[in-house]
N, C-alpha and C positions, 0 to 999 in steps of 0.2 A: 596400098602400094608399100611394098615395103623397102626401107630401107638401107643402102649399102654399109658394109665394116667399111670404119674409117681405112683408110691405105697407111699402112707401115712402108716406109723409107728404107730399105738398107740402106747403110755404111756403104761408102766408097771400095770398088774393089781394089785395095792395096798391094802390087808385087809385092811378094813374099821378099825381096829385097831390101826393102823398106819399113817392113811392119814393124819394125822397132825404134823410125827416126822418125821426128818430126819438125816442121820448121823449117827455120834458114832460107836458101834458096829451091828447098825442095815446094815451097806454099806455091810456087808460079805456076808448077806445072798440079795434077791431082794426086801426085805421089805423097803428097807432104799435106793433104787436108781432111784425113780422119783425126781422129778424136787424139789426144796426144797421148803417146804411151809411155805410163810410170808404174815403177816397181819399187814396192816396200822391201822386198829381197835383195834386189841386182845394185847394182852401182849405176849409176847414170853420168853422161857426157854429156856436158852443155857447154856452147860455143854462141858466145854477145856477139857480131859484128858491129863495128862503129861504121856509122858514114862521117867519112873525112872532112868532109864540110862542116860540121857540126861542132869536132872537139879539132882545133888548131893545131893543137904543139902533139898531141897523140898520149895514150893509154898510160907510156911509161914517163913523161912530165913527170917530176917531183910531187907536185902538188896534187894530181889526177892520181897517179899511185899509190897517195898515201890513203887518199876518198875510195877507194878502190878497197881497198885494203882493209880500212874502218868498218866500211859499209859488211863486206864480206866476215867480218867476226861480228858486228852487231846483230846482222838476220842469222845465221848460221846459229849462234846461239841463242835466239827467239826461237826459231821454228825449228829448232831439234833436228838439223840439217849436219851433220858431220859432213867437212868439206876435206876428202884426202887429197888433192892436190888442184893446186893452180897455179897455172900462169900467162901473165897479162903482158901481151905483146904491143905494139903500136897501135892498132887497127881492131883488135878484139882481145875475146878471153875466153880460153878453157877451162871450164872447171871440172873434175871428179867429185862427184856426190855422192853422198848414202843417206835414205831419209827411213823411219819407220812406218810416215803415212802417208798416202796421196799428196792430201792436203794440205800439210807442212811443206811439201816440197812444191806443190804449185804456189801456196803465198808465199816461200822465199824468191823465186826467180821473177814473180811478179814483182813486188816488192821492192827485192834489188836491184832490177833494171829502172823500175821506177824513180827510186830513192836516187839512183845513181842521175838519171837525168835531169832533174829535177833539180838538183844539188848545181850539176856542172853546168847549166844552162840560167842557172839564177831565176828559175820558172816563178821563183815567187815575188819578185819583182818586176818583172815582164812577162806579161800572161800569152802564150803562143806566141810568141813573134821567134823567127829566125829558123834553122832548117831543123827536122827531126835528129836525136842522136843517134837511135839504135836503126840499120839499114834494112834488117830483117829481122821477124820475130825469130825467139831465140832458139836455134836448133837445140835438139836433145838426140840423144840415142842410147839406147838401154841395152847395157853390157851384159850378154847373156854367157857363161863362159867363164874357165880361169883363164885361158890363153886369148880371146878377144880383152879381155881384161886387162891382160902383160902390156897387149900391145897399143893399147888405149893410155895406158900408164907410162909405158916409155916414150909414145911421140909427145904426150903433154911436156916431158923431161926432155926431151929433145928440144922442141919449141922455144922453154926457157933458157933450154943453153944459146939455143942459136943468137936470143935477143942478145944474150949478155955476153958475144961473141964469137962463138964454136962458128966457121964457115958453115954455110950452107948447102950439100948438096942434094942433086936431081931424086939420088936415088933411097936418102934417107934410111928409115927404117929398113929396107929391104937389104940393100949392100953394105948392113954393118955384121961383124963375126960375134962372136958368144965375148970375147976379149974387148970389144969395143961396146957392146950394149954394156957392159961391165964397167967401164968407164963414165956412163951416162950419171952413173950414180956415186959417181967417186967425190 
């Protein structure tokens, strides 16, 4: 009798929509649970959410900002991670990445979400008690593109102005002129 080939699994069929995100609240549904996608070329987007229960006073606390902060120049120069921009609003964080390997870029975000809860939950004197920090695993999305790039770069600068001020409007990015994107970086 002979034997059958073992069965090979494809991958998830992913919308072409998608194939570059991973994470976040995309894991609920099957859009967001293929393999995660990272580029030693591209720039990459990653976005923490916090659950609110978890961190009290929020992201931009004095003392959370500064662990934020630490954290984010300690692995970034461990794992050979250039971090072009970030900013850390109440409830999450955006980062812009560039890494040159896979696997430097997967052990910093592991790492740094780890370190980071760890740290702010006092994990090492109370072993799991109290609610998780991080709400969903961490989105990524891989900037493919100079002009996906701009505008991945500008809402991050957007973002930070809004915390540290700038009203907030509906239409954001879209309803700003070449004169006001101009401004973002002033």
């Amino acid at each position: 009798m002979k034997l059958s080939s073992q069965q090979t699994f494809s991958a998830l069929q992913v919308h072409w929509q998608y194939r570059y995100c991973h994470g976040g609240a995309l894991r609920k549904s099957s859009r967001g649970r293929g393999v995660r996608p990272l580029s030693s070329k591209d720039p990459l987007h990653l976005v923490f959410k916090v659950n609110k229960s978890a961190v009290k006073r929020g992201l931009r606390h004095p003392r959370t900002f500064a662990l934020i902060n630490m954290l984010l120049k300690k692995y970034s120069f461990k794992f050979f991670v250039r971090v072009e921009q970030a900013s850390v609003q109440n409830d999450h964080i955006h980062l812009l990445v560039r890494a040159h390997r896979r696997t430097s870029l997967q052990s910093f975000f592991r790492v740094l979400a780890g370190q980071f809860a760890q740290v702010l939950t006092d994990t090492f004197s109370r072993k799991g008690e109290g609610p998780k920090v991080w709400k969903y695993r961490p989105f990524s999305r891989v900037i493919r593109g100079y002009k996906p790039y701009l505008v991945v770069r500008d809402y991050i600068q957007l973002n930070e102005l809004e915390v540290l001020g700038r009203p907030y409007s509906k239409s954001r990015l879209r309803g700003l002129t070449q004169e006001q994107m101009r401004e973002l970086w002033i």
